[in-house]
C-alpha positions in Angstrom: 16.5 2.1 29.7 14.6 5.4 30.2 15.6 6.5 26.9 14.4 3.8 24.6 10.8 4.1 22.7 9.5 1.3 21.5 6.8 1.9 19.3 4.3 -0.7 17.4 2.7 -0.4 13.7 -0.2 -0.8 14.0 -2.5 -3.5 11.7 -3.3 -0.5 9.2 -0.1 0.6 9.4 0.9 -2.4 7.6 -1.4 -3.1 5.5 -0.8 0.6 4.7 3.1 0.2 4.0 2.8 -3.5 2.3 0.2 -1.5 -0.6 3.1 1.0 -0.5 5.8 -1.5 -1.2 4.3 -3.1 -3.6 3.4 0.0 -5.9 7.3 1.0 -5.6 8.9 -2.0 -6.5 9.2 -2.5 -9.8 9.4 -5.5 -10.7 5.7 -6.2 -8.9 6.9 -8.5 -6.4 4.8 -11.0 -5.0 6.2 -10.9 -1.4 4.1 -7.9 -1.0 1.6 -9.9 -2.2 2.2 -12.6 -0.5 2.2 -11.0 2.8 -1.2 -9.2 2.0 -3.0 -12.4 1.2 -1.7 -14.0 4.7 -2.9 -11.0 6.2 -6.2 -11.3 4.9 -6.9 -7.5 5.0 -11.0 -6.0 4.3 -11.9 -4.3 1.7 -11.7 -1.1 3.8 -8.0 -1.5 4.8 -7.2 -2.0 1.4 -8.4 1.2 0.6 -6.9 3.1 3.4 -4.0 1.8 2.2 -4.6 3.4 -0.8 -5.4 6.3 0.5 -1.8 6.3 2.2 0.1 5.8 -1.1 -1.9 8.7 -2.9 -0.5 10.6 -0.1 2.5 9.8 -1.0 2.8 10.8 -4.6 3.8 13.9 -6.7 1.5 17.0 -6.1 2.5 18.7 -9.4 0.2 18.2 -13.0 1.4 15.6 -15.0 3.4 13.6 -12.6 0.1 13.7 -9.9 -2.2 12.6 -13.3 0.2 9.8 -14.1 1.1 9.2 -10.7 -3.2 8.7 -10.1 -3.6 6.5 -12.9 -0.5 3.9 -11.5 -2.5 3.9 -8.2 -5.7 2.5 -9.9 -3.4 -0.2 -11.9 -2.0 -0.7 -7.9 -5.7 -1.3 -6.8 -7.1 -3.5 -9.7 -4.0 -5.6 -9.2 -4.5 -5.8 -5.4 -7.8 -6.2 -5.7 -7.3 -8.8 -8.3 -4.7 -11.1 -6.2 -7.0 -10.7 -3.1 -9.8 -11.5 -4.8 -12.3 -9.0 -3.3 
């Protein structure tokens, strides 16, 4: 048993993945939703978990443009559903 890791995501860390998820599926499911509403997250972890998918995007012109614009659809609908 010396060899196993176990690691834990932290509460950010979802949050952080669950915004991810639901910006790259899509067909906008509301699972992600879903499980963001149930786990009530602030305003702040919201952002940082917009923060995380902007890291996650293209780095090059028109993709990172278009790529920036998709995020703030991502956060008006989040924002929307949470309603905060």
């Amino acid at each position: 048993y010396s060899q196993i890791k176990l690691s834990i995501l932290s509460r950010a860390d979802l949050i952080s993945l669950k915004v991810y998820a639901y910006h790259q599926r899509k067909e906008r499911t509301r699972r992600d939703l879903s499980d963001l509403k149930r786990m009530k997250p602030s305003i702040s972890e919201i952002l940082q978990g917009l923060e995380f998918l902007k890291s996650q995007g293209p780095n090059v012109g028109k993709f990172r443009k278009e790529f920036k614009k998709d995020v703030l659809e991502t956060a008006d609908e989040v924002f929307d559903e949470l309603g905060l």
